[in-house]
C-alpha positions in Angstrom: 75.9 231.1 170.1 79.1 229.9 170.0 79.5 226.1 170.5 82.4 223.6 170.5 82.1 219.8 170.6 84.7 217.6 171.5 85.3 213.3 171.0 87.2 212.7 174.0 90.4 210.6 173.6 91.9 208.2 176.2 95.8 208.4 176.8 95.8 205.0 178.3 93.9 203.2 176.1 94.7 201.3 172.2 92.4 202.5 169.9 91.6 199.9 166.4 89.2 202.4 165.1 89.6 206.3 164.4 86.6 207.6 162.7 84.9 210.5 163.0 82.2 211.0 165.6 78.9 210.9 162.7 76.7 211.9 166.1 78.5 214.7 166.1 78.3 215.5 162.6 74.9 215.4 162.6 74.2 217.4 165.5 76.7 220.4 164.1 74.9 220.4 161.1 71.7 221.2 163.2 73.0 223.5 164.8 74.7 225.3 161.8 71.1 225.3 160.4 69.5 227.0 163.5 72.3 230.1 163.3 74.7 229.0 165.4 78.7 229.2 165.0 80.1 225.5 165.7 83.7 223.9 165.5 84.6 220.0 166.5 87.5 218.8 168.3 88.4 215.3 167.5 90.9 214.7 170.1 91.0 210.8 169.1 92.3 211.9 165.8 94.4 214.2 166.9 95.6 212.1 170.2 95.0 215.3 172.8 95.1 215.0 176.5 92.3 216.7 178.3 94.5 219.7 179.0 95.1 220.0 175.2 91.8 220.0 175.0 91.1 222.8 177.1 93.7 225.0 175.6 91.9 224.5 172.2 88.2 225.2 174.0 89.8 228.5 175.4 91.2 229.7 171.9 87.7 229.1 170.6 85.9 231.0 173.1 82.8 228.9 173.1 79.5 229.6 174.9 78.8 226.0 175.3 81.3 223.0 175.4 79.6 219.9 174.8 81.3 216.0 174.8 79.7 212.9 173.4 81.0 209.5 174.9 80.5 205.7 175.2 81.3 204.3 178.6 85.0 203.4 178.3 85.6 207.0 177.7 84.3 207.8 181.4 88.1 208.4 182.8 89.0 210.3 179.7 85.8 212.8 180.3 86.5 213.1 183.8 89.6 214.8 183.0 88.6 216.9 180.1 85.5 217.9 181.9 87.8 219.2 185.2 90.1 220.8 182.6 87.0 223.1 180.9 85.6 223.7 184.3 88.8 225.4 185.0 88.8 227.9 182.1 88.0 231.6 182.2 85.7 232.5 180.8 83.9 229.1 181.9 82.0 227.7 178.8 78.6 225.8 179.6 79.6 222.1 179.9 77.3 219.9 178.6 77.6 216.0 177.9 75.5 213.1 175.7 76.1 210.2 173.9 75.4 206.3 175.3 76.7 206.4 178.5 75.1 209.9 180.0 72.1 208.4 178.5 72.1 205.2 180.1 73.9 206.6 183.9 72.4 210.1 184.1 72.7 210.3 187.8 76.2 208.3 187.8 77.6 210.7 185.0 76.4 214.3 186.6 77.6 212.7 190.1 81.0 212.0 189.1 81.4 215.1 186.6 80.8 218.1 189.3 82.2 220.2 186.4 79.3 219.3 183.5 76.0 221.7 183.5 73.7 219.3 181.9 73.7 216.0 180.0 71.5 214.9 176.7 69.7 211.6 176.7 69.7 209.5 173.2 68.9 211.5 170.2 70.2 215.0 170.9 69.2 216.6 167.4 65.7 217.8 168.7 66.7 218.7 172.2 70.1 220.4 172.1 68.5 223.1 169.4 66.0 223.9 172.1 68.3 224.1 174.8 70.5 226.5 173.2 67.3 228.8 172.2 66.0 228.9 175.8 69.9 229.4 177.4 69.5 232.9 175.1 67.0 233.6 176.9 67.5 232.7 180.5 71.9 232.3 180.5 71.4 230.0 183.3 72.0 226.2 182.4 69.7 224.4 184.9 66.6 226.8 184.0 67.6 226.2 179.8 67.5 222.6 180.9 64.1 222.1 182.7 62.7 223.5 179.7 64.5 221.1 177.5 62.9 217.5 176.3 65.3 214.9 177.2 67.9 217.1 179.5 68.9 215.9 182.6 70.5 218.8 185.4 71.4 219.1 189.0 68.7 220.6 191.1 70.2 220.9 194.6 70.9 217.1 195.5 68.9 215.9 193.2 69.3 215.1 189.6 66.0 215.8 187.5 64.8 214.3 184.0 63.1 216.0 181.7 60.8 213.9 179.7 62.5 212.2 176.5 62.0 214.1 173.0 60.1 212.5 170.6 62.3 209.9 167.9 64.3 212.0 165.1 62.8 212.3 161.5 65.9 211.1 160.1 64.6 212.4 156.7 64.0 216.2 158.2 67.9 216.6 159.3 70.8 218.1 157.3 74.0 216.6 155.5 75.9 216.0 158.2 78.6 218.9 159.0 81.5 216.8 157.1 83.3 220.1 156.4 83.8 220.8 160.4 85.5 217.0 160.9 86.8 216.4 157.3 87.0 213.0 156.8 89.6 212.6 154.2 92.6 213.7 157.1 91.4 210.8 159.1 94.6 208.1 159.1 93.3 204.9 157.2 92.3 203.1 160.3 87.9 202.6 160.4 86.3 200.0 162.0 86.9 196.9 160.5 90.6 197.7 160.2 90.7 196.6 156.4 89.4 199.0 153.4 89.8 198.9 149.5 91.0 202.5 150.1 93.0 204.2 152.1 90.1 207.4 152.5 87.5 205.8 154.4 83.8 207.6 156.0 81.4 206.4 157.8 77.2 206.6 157.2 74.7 206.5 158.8 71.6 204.8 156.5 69.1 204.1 159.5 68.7 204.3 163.0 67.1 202.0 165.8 66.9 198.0 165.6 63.8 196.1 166.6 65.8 192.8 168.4 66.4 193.4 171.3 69.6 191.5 172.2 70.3 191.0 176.0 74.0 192.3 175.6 73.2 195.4 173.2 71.2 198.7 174.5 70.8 199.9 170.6 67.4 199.6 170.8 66.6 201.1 174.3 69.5 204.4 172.7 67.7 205.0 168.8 64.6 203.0 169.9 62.9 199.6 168.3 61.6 200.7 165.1 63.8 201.2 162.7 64.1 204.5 160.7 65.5 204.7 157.1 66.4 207.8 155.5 65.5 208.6 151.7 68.2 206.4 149.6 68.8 209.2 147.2 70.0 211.3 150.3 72.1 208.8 151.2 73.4 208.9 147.4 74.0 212.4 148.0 76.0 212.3 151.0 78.4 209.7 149.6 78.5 212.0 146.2 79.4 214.6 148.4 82.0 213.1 150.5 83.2 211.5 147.2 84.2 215.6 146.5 86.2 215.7 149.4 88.3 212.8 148.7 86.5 209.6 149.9 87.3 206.3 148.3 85.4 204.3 150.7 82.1 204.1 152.5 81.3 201.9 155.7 77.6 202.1 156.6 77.5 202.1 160.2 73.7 201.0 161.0 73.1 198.4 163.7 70.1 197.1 161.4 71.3 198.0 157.6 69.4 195.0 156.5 66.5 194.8 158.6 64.2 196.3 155.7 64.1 194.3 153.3 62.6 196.6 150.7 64.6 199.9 152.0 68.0 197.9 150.9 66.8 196.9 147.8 65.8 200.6 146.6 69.2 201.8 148.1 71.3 199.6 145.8 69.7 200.2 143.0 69.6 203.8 143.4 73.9 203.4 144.3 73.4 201.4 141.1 71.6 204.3 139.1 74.2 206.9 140.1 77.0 205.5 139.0 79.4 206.2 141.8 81.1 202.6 141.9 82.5 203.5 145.2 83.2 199.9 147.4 80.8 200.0 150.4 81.0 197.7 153.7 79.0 196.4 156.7 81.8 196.4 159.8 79.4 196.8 162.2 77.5 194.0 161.1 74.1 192.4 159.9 72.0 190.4 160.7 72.0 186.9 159.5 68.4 185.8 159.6 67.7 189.1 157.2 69.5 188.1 154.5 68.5 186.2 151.0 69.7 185.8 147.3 67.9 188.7 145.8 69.4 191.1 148.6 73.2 189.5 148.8 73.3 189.9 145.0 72.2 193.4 145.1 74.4 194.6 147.5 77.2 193.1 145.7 76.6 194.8 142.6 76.1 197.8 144.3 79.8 197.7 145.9 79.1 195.8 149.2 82.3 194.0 149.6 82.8 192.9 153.3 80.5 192.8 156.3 80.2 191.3 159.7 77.6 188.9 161.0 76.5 188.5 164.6 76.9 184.8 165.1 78.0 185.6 168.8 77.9 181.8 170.0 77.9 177.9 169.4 75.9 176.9 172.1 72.4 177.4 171.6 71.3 177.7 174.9 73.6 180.4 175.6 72.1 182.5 172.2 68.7 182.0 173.5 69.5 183.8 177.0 71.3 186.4 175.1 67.9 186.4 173.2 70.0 186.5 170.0 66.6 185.4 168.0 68.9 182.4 166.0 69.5 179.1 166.2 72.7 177.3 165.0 71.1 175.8 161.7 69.8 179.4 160.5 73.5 180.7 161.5 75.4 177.8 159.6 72.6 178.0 156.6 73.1 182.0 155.7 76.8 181.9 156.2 76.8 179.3 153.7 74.3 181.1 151.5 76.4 184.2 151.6 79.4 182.2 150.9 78.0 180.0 147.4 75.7 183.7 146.6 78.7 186.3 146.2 82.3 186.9 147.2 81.4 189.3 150.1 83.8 188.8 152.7 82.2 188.0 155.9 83.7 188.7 159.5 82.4 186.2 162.4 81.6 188.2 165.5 81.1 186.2 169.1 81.2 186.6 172.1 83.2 184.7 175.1 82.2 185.0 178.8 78.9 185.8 178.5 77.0 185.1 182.2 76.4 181.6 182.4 79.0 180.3 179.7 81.1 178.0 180.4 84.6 176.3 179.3 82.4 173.9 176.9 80.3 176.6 175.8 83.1 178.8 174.5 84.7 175.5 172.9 81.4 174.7 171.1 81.9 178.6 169.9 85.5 177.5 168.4 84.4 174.9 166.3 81.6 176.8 165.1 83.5 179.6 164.1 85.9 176.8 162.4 83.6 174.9 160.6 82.0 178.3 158.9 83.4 179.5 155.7 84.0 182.9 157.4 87.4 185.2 156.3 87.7 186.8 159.6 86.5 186.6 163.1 86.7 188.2 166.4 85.8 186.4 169.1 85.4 189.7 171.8 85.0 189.5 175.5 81.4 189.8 176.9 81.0 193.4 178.3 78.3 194.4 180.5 77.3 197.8 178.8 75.3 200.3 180.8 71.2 200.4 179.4 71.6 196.5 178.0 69.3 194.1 179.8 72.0 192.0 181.1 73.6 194.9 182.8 70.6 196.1 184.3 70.8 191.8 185.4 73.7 191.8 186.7 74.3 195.0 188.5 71.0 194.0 190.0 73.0 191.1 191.4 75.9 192.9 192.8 78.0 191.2 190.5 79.4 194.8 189.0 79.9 196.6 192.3 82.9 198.7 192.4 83.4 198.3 188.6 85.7 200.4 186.9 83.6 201.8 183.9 86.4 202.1 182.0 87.8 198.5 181.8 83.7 198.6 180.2 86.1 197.6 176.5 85.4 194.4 174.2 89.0 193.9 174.2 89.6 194.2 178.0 87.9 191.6 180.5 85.8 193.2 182.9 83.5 190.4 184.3 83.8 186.3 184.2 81.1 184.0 184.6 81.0 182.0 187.4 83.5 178.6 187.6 85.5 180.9 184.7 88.9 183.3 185.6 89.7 185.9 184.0 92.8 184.4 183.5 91.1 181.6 181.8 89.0 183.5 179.5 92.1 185.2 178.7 93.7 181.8 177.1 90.6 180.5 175.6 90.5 184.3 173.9 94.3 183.9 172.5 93.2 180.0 171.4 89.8 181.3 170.0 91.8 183.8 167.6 95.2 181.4 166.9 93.1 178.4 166.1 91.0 180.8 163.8 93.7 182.4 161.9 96.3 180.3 162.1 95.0 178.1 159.3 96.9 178.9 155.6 93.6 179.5 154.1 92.8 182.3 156.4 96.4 184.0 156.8 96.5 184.2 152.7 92.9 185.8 152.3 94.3 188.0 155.4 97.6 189.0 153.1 95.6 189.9 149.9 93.6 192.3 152.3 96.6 194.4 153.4 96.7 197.4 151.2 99.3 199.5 152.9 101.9 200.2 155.5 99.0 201.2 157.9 96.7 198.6 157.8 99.7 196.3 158.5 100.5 198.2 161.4 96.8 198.0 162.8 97.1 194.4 162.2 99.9 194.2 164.2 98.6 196.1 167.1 95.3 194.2 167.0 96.9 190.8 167.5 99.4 192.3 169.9 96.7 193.4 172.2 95.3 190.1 171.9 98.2 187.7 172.4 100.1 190.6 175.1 96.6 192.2 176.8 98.6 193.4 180.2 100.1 196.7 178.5 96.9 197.9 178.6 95.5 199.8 181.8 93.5 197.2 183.8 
């Protein structure tokens, strides 16, 4: 079969990061494996409008359209998903990624156009979905026989049962040559890179915290999988062919195992790549010692993030963070007097609960740490995290506009708390931060080129000047 996948792309919205979609990546690559003829449509790279989109899907001709999505995206879908439904011939629309996994009656409810949606992992499933829509050419009967498909019956929106977790060590090289990674514009998550040919990877999948804020675990599950380092080694050789500089390992728990990090440097050691690696979607403090900080350094690890997320401890126990302030202000340090990693601070203002003093306490925490860069984000209430689930409960997120569902955007306040007023302590969070000459020189030897001072720019615009943003 012929299939086409497609990273939906919001008109209205300021992107920081364009990367490609590795989900996707690793799903073609399946597919590609199992006989089938697959292309990807970045439209975030490529900035299309759902209509743009759609006139690419109908030169392609595909026999099944699918779109991947977090929940900010839902507008964005909306609109592509009407556009494809329009076509002739009609392609099978199909959708997956957090959000359809997470608001499977909500997602096939407000997309009358999709034919079935993928919950979690899709690298099992969506094979065997395609094999039985051979058979049957009817969506809804490929889907009942599908693990972890959810489809419209009628009125009613039935669930299969979920597929068993991924063998991370059974899948494919991800499909780089259908997204090529070396075209992407010098812009990955993190905003700053040694060089300007950036790619993401994928080392392991699943966390076992279970943060009130975050619904990683509940998405890839609570044990944490860790693929075979030398096939990690080969992917980044691999990508090194097409032109890649840089690699930014995008786990939510890189350092969770202990052991699997320590065989991974060395075997980045062993192969002599010397390419500079990064952490800019974080780890976690609490997993982190001497032996490890020093490996990853010599291995190429240059700059990650740390969850710190607060200063008031009683607001990181009911985000169930799992870290107290003295463990937080120890490992910086340790990182700190260990290596010259850079470390990014990441917190979080306006969490339920919080208040003014809280979010001040957070501010002088994120002062008195020797950290190069921080980003003090506004809490969102992601569908499938805990609080979510807490607070939709409540009624506190009725009639909420999933899209406004953005770190940089402020969706919800806590009580005796404005918008307006987390909006200032947000602009005095980052000013007091980097307004310091310490951190605006280590910010200057950062910038490599024309386009990370560009991003810069637009980061701290969106900050300081949020309203051109769609609200």
């Amino acid at each position: 079969m012929k299939i086409c996948f497609i990273q939906p792309f919001d008109t209205h919205r300021q992107y920081y990061a364009v990367i490609p979609s590795m989900g996707l990546a690793s799903l073609a690559a399946v597919c590609e494996n199992a006989g089938h003829d697959v292309r990807i449509i970045d439209a975030l790279a490529q900035r299309l409008t759902p209509d743009q989109i759609a006139q690419h899907v109908q030169r392609e001709h595909p026999d099944v359209a699918g779109i991947t999505f977090f929940t900010p995206d839902h507008a964005a879908v909306q609109a592509t998903v009407q556009a494809l439904a329009q076509l002739d011939p009609r392609p099978v629309i199909v959708l997956g990624g957090p959000h359809p996994t997470f608001e499977p009656e909500q997602t096939l409810q407000s997309n009358p156009g999709a034919d079935v949606l993928f919950m979690a992992e899709a690298e099992n499933s969506f094979p065997v979905f395609l094999e039985e829509l051979e058979k049957t050419a009817y969506a809804g009967h490929a889907a009942m026989r599908t693990p972890g498909a959810a489809f419209r019956n009628k009125d009613q929106v039935l669930t299969a049962p979920p597929p068993p977790p991924v063998d991370v060590n059974a899948l494919p090289m991800p499909a780089w040559h259908l997204i090529k990674p070396e075209t992407y514009p010098t812009a990955p998550n993190g905003i700053f890179s040694r060089h300007p040919r950036v790619a993401p990877v994928i080392a392991t999948r699943g966390c076992r915290f279970n943060c009130a804020y975050c619904a990683v675990g509940r998405m890839l599950g609570h044990t944490v999988r860790t693929r075979d380092p030398e096939s990690i080694v080969a992917e980044i050789q691999a990508l090194r062919e097409r032109g890649i500089g840089e690699i930014h390992f995008m786990d939510d728990s890189f350092t969770s195992d202990r052991d699997f990090v320590m065989r991974l440097c060395g075997a980045l050691l062993n192969s002599n790549l010397r390419m500079p690696w990064a952490c800019p979607n974080g780890v976690r403090l609490d997993s982190l010692d001497a032996d490890v900080l020093r490996a990853m350094q010599r291995a190429g690890c240059y700059s990650f993030a740390v969850g710190i997320e607060s200063g008031s401890q009683h607001i990181l126990d009911s985000m169930n963070k799992g870290l107290d302030i003295e463990t937080i202000t120890e490992k910086v340090r340790l990182v700190r007097n260990t290596t010259n990693i850079k470390m990014t601070g990441f917190f979080i203002i306006g969490y339920p609960g919080e208040t003014a003093d809280d979010i001040e306490r957070t501010i002088r925490l994120a002062l008195a740490l020797p950290l190069h860069r921080a980003n003090f984000f506004n809490f969102t209430p992601f569908p499938g995290s805990r609080i979510y689930e807490k607070l939709k409960m409540r009624g506190a997120l009725d009639g909420i506009d999933y899209s406004s569902l953005y770190i940089h955007k402020i969706a919800y306040a806590p009580e005796g708390i404005t918008k307006k007023q987390l909006e200032t302590l947000q602009k005095k969070a980052h000013l007091r931060f980097y307004m310091r000459p310490r951190i605006m020189a280590g910010l200057l030897s950062e910038i490599k080129s024309p386009a990370q001072v560009r991003t810069v720019i637009a980061r701290a615009g969106s900050i300081l000047f949020p309203h051109g943003q769609r609200q």
